[in-house]
C-alpha positions as CSV (number, residue, x, y, z in Angstrom):
1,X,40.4,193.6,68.7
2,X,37.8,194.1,71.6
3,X,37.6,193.0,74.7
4,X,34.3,192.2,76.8
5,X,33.8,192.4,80.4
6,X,31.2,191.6,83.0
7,X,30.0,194.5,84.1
8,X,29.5,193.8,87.7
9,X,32.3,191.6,88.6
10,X,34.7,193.4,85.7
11,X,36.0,189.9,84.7
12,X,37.2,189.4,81.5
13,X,35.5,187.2,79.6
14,X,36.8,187.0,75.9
15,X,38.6,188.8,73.3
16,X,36.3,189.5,69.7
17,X,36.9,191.2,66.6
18,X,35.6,194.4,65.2
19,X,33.0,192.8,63.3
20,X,31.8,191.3,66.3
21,X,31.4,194.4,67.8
22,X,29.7,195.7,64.8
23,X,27.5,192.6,65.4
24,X,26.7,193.5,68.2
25,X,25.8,197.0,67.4
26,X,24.4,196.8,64.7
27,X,22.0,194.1,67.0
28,X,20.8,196.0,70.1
29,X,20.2,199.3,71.6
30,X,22.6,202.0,72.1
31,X,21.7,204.6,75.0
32,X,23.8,207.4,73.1
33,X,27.0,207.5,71.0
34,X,29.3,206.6,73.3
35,X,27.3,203.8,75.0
36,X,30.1,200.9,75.7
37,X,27.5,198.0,77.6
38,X,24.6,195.7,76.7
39,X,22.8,193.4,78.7
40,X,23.1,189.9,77.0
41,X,20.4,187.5,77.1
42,X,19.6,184.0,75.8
43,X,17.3,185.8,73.3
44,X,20.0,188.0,72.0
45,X,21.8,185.0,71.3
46,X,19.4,183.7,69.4
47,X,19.7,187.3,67.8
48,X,22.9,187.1,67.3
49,X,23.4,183.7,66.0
50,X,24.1,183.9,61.8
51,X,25.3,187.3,62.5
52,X,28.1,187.3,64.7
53,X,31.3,184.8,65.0
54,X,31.0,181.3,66.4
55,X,33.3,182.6,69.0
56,X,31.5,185.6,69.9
57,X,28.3,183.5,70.4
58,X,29.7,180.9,72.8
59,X,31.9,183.8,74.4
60,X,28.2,184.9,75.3
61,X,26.6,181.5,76.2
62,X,29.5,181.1,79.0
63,X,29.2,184.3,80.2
64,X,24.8,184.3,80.2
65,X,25.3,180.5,81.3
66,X,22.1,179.3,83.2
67,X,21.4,183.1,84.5
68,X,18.9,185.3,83.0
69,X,20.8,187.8,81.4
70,X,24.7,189.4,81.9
71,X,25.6,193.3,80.9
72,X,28.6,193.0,79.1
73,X,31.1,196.1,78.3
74,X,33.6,196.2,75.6
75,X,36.9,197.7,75.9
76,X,38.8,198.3,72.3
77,X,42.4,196.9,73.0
């Protein structure tokens, strides 16, 4: 299990599988091998959506809500 954080306020917002990390990998951009953030978007929802878990996706609407965009970090438990 992973969990996911808000980067600047280091909440915690959910708790996702490994696939949904892979999901998420396999999606966007990694800076380098060891890369642990990504900055979440309504698009890369939209991505995302078919991909990733019905939880994972809301898990990211709530946390994007009516902003622009939210980094994210994920922690493995």
């Amino acid at each position: 299990m992973v969990d996911l954080f808000n980067v600047e306020t280091n909440q915690l917002l959910g708790t996702v599988t490994d696939a949904d990390l892979q999901a998420l990998a396999d999606a966007l951009e990694e800076e380098s091998s060891d890369d642990n953030d990504y900055f979440i978007n309504a698009d890369t929802i939209d991505l995302l959506d078919g991909q990733a878990s019905s939880t994972l996706i809301e898990l990211l609407r709530a946390a994007v809500g009516s902003g622009d965009g939210v980094e994210i970090r994920w922690e493995r438990k």
